[in-house]
C-alpha positions in Angstrom: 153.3 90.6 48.6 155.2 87.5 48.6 159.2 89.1 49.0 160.8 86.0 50.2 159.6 83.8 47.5 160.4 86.2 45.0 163.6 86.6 46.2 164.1 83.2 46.3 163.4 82.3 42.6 165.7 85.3 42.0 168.7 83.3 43.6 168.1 80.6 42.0 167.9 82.1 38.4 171.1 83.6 39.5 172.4 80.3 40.6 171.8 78.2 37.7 172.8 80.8 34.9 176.3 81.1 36.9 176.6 77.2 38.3 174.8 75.2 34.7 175.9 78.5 32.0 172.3 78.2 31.2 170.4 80.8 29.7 166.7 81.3 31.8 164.2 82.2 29.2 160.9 84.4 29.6 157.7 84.4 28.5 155.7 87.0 29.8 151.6 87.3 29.8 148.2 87.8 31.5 144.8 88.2 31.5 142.1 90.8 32.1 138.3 89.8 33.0 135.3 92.1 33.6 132.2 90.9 34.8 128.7 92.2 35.4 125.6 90.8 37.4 122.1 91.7 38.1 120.1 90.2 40.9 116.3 90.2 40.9 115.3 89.0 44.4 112.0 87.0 45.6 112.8 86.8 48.8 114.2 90.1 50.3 114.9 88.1 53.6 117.3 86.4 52.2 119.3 88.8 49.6 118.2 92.1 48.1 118.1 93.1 44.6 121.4 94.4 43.4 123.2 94.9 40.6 127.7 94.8 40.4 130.0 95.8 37.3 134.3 95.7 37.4 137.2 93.8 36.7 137.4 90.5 38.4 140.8 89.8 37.4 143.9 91.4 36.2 146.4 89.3 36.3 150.5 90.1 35.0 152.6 87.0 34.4 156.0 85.8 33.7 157.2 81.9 33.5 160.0 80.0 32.0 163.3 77.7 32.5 166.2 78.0 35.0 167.5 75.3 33.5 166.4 72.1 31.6 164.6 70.3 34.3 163.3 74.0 36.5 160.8 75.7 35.8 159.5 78.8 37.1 156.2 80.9 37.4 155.6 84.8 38.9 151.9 85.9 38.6 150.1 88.7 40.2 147.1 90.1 40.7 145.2 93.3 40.7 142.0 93.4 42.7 140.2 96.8 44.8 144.0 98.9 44.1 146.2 96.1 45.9 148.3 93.4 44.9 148.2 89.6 45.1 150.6 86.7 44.5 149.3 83.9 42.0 150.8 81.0 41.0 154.3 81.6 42.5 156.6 78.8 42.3 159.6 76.9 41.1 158.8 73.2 39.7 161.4 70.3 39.1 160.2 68.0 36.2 162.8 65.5 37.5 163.1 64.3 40.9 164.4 60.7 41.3 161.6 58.2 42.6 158.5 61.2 43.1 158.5 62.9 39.2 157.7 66.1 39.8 157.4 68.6 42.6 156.7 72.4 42.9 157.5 74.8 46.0 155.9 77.8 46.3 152.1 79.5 46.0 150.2 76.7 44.4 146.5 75.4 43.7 145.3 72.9 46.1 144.5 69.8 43.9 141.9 68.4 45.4 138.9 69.3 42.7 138.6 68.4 39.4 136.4 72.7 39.0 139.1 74.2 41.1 141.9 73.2 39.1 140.3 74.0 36.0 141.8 77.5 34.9 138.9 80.0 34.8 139.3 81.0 31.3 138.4 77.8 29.9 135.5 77.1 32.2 132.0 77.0 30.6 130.2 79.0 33.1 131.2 82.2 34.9 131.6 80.9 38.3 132.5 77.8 39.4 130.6 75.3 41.7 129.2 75.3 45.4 132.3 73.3 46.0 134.7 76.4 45.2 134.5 77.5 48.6 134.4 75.0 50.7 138.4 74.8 50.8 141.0 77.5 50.1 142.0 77.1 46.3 145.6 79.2 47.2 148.0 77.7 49.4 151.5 78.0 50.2 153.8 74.6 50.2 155.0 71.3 48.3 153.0 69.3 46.0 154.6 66.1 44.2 153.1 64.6 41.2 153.8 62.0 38.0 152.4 60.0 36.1 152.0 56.4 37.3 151.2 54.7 34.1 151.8 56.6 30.8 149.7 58.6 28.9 147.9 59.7 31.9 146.3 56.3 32.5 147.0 57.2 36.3 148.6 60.0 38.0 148.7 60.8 41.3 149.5 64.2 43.0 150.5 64.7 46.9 150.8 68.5 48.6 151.6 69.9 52.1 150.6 73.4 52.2 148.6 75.8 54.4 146.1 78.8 53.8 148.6 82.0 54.1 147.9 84.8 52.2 150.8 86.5 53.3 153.2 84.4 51.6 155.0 82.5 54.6 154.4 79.5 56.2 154.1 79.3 60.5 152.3 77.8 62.9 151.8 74.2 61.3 150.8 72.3 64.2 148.1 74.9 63.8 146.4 75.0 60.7 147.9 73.5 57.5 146.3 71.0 54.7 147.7 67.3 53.5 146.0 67.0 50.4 146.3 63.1 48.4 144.7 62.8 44.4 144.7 60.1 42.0 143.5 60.6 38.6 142.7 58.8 35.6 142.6 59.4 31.4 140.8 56.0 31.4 139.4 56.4 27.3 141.5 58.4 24.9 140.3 58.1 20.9 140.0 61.1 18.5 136.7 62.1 19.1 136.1 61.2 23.1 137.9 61.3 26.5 137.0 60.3 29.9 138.9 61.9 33.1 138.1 60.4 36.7 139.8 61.5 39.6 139.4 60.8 43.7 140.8 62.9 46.0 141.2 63.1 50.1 141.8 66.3 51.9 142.5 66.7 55.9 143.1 70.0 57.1 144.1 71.4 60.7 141.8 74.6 61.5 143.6 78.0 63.2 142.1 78.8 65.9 139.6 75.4 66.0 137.3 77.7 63.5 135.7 76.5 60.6 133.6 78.8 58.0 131.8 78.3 54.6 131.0 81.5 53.2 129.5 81.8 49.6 129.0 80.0 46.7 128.0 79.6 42.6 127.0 83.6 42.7 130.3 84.6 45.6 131.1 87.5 43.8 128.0 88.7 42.5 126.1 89.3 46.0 126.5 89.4 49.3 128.5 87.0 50.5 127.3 86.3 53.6 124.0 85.2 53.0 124.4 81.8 53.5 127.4 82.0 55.7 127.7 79.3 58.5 130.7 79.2 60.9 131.7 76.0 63.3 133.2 76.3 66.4 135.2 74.0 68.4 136.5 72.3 65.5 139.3 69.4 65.7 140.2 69.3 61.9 138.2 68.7 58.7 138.2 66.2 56.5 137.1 66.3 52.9 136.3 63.5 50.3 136.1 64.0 46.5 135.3 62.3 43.4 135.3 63.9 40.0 134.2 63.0 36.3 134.7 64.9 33.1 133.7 63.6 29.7 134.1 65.0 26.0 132.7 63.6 22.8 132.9 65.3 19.8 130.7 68.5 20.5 129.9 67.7 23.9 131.2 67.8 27.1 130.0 66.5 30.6 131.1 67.4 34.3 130.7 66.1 37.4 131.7 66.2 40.9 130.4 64.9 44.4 132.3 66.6 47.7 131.4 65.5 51.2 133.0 67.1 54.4 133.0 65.9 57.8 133.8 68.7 60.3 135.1 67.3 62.9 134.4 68.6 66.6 134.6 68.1 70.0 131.4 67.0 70.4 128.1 66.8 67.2 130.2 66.5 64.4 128.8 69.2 61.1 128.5 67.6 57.6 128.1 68.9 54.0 127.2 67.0 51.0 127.4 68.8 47.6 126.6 67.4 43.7 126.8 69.2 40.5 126.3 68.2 37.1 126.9 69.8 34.0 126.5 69.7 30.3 127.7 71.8 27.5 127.2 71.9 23.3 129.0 73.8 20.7 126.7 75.0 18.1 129.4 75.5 15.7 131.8 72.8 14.6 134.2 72.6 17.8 134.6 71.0 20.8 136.8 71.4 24.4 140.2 70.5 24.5 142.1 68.1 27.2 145.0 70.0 28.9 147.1 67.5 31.3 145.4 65.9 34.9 146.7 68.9 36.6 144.5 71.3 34.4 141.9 69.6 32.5 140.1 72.1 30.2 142.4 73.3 28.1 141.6 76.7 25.2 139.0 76.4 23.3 140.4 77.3 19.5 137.6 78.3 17.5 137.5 76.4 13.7 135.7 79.3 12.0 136.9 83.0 11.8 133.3 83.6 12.9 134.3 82.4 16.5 132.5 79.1 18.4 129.3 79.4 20.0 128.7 76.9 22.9 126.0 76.4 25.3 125.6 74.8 29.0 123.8 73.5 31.9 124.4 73.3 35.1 122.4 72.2 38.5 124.1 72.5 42.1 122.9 70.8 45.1 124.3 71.3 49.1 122.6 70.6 52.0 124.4 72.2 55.2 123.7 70.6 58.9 125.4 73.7 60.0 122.6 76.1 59.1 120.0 73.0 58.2 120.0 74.5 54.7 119.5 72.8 50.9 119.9 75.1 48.1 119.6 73.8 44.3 120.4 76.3 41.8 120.5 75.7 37.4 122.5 77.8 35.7 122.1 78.3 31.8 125.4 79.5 29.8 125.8 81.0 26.4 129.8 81.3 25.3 130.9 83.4 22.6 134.8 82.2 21.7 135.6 85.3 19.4 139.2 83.7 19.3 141.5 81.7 21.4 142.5 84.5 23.2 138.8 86.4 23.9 135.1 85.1 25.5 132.3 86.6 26.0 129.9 84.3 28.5 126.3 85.1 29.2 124.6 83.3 32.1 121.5 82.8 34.1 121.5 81.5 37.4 117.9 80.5 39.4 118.9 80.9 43.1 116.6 78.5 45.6 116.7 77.8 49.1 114.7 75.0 50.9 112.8 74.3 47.7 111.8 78.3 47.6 112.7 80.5 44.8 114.9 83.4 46.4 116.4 85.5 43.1 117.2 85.2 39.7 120.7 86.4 38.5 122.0 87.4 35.1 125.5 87.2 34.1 128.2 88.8 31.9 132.0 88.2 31.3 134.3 89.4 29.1 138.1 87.9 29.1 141.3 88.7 27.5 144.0 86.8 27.8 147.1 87.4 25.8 
């Protein structure tokens, strides 16, 4: 558990109620999530049949003001009877030339999916991309708001992958992360988001692994594992799009990786794209840069019913491995608050057909 940073946001509630006779405020919350798979396979080589039900999050969480320019947040997590840090951090919404800045346990912003909160995602699990780069760091990430109204904003972080919630070793493995982003067409019934991003990240220990991917959680993960040896650093390029008109909404993304070595350098190229429709009369809702997707508020009492696509494409030098999977999504929005998702997910590997999966979610948030 993350003591020092706790401790630390303590002290400085303390600070600012004594120093600025400012009352913090509270608002505490969280979210529960249960999911269920079953996996038929058609290619026992590769993964066997299998079929997983529990909670995939539960999540406690508290966040408010210090003062009129700090903010805070304290989440955590409960996964397999232990507990993690989420989301831990103090923010400053007024820092003389930079904007913004937050210190603490924050999301790497370098993907347009990762930095989508799950609960307002159309499908169950995110892209190939997900794990390609650790979503939860620990560090310092600037940010503003170049030209108003989110014409183009640009966000800057220096973190590294600690889980245990304090920062050593640098030289040794941390990650510079550098995003621009873009509300290019704003009207009432459309919106466009672009966004480019650059990661380079220093490996412990010269080791690099990808492990995983659209179906992490529902199988083993180690099916398609591949690990790099010998590795310098890595180096990441991204490029993002998100669209929504009226009922629709579109998603893309393009990641490449360059692992670089001492000697015959590894790539990865990934693609996704994505499409969803609401049945009933609703659509998505625009959040900030930071956070796209924002709730979904159903217009009917009756709840919104949406639908999606998806299709996800990576070919691995490392293991000399293309997998395309297409993922169908059904979405019940009972409220603002609850979902139920259905998917489907066709699992291939070198153009063969290895498993189908079948999804369900159920999440709470409140």
């Amino acid at each position: 558990m993350n003591k020092k940073l706790i401790f630390a946001i303590i002290l400085l509630v303390s600070h600012f109620s004594w120093a600025q006779n400012f009352q913090p405020t509270a608002k505490f919350g969280g979210r529960i999530i249960v999911d269920g798979a079953w996996l038929y396979s058609t290619d026992t080589s590769k993964v066997a049949s299998q079929s997983n039900l529990g909670f995939r999050q539960v999540r406690l969480k508290a966040s408010g003001k210090l003062h009129s320019h700090w903010n805070y947040v304290v989440q955590f997590g409960f996964i397999k009877s232990k507990v993690i840090y989420r989301n831990v951090y103090i923010e400053n919404t007024k820092i003389p030339f930079f904007g913004k800045i937050k210190i603490g346990s924050i999301v790497n912003p370098y993907r347009l999916d990762v930095l989508n909160n799950a609960l307002n995602m159309t499908f169950i699990e995110r892209s190939f991309n997900d794990r390609l780069s650790p979503k939860w760091t620990i560090g310092i990430m600037i940010y503003d708001e170049l030209i108003k109204h989110e014409k183009l904003n640009y966000a800057f972080s220096f973190s590294k992958d600690d889980p245990k919630g304090y920062v050593n070793n640098l030289d040794q493995d941390y990650h510079v992360t550098a995003r621009l982003s873009s509300v290019f067409h704003r009207t009432q019934h459309a919106l466009w988001h672009a966004d480019i991003a650059l990661n380079h990240r220093k490996m412990p220990e010269n080791t690099w692994e990808y492990t995983g991917g659209v179906e992490q959680f529902f199988m083993n993960k180690h099916f398609r594992s591949s690990k790099s040896i010998d590795v310098n650093h890595v180096n990441t390029f991204n490029i993002g799009l998100l669209g929504i008109y009226k009922r629709w909404s579109f998603q893309s993304e393009f990641t490449h990786i360059a692992v670089k070595k001492q000697q015959n350098d590894d790539q990865l190229n990934m693609v996704y794209l994505q499409a969803s429709y609401f049945l009933t009369p609703d659509k998505k809702s625009y959040a900030h840069t930071l956070s796209p997707l924002g709730k979904t508020t159903p217009s009917s009492k009756r709840g919104a019913w949406e639908i999606g696509i998806r299709s996800n494409y990576i070919k691995n030098t490392l293991t000399n491995l293309s997998e395309l999977n297409h993922t169908l999504a059904l979405n019940w929005h009972i409220d603002t608050q609850t979902r139920l998702a259905f998917n489907y997910i066709h699992l291939t590997q070198n153009g063969k057909s290895i498993g189908h999966l079948l999804g369900l979610r159920t999440q709470i948030r409140f």
